[in-house]
C-alpha positions in Angstrom: -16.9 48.5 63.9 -16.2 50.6 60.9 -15.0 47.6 59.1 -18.7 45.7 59.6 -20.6 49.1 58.8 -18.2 49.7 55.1 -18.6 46.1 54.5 -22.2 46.4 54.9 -22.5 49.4 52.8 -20.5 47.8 50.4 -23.3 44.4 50.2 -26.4 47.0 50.0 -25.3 48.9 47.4 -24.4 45.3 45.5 -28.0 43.9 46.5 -29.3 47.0 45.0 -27.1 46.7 42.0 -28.6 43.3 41.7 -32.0 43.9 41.9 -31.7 47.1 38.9 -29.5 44.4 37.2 -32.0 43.2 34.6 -33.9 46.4 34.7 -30.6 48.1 32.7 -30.4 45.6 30.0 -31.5 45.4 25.8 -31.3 41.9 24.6 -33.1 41.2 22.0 -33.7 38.6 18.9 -33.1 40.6 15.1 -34.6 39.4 12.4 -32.5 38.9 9.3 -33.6 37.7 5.6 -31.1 36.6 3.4 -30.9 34.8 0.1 -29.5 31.4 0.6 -27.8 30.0 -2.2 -25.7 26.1 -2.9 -25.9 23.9 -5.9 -27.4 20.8 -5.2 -26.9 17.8 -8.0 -25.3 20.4 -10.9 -28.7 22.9 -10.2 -28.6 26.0 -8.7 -30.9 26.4 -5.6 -32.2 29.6 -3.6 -34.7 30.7 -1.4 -35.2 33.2 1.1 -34.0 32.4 4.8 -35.4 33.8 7.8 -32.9 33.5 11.2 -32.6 35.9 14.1 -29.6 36.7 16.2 -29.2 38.3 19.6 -27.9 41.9 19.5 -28.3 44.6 22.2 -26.5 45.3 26.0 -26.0 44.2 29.1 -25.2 45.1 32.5 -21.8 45.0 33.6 -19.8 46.4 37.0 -17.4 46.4 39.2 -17.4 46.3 42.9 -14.9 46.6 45.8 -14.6 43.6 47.9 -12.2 42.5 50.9 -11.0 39.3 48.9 -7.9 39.6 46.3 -7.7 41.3 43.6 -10.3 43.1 45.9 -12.9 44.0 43.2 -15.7 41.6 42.1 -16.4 42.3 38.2 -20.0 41.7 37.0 -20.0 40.8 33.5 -22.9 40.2 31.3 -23.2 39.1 27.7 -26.3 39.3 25.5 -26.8 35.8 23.9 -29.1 32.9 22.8 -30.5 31.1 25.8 -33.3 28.7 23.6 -32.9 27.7 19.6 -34.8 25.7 17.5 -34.1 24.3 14.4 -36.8 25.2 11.4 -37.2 23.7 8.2 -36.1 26.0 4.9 -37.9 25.1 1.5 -35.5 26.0 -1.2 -35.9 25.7 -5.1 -33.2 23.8 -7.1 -33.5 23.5 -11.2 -35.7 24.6 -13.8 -38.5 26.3 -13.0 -37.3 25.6 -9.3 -39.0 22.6 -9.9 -36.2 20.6 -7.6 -37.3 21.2 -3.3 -34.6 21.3 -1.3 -35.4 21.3 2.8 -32.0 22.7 4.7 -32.1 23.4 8.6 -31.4 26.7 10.0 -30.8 28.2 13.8 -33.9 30.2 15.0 -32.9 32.0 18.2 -36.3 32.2 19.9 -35.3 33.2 23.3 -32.3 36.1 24.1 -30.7 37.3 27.5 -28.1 38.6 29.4 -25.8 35.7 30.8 -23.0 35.5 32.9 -21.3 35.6 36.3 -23.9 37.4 39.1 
């Protein structure tokens, strides 16, 4: 009978866990601008390039359990769960009067992913 009533401690405080899960948790897109730069055809091209990452922290845990190696790790990582690629204008030759269009990852969605 004390077996049933741990075990059944140990699943509410897990289904409590679960539901705070998402609650405890900073994943976000950052925006970054950087200066792109390649030589297309002999001319020097640039142009500024907007792309976003996913930066910030997730939930993680570990709980007892009854199976081998008798703890159940909870491990989250903050990543890109929807990208889009978006056209980049950039400006090659003299008087950057050369258009270059290159294609860059836009992270437009971020979350915490992993085992539950």
């Amino acid at each position: 009978m004390a077996y049933k009533l741990t075990l059944l401690c140990v699943i509410a405080v897990i289904c409590l866990y679960h539901r705070n899960f998402a609650e405890s948790r900073s994943c976000v897109p950052v925006r970054h601008v950087y200066n792109h730069r390649e030589i297309v055809n002999g001319h020097a091209c640039n142009g500024n390039v907007e792309v976003q990452s996913c930066a910030g922290y997730c939930s993680s845990a570990s709980f007892p359990s009854i199976d081998p190696p008798f703890y159940r790790p909870i491990v989250r990582c903050c990543q890109s769960v929807n990208t889009t690629r978006v056209p980049l204008q950039l400006s090659c030759g003299p008087n950057g009067s050369i258009k270059k269009t290159i294609f860059a990852a836009y992270h437009v969605q971020c979350a915490c992913r992993g085992n539950l």
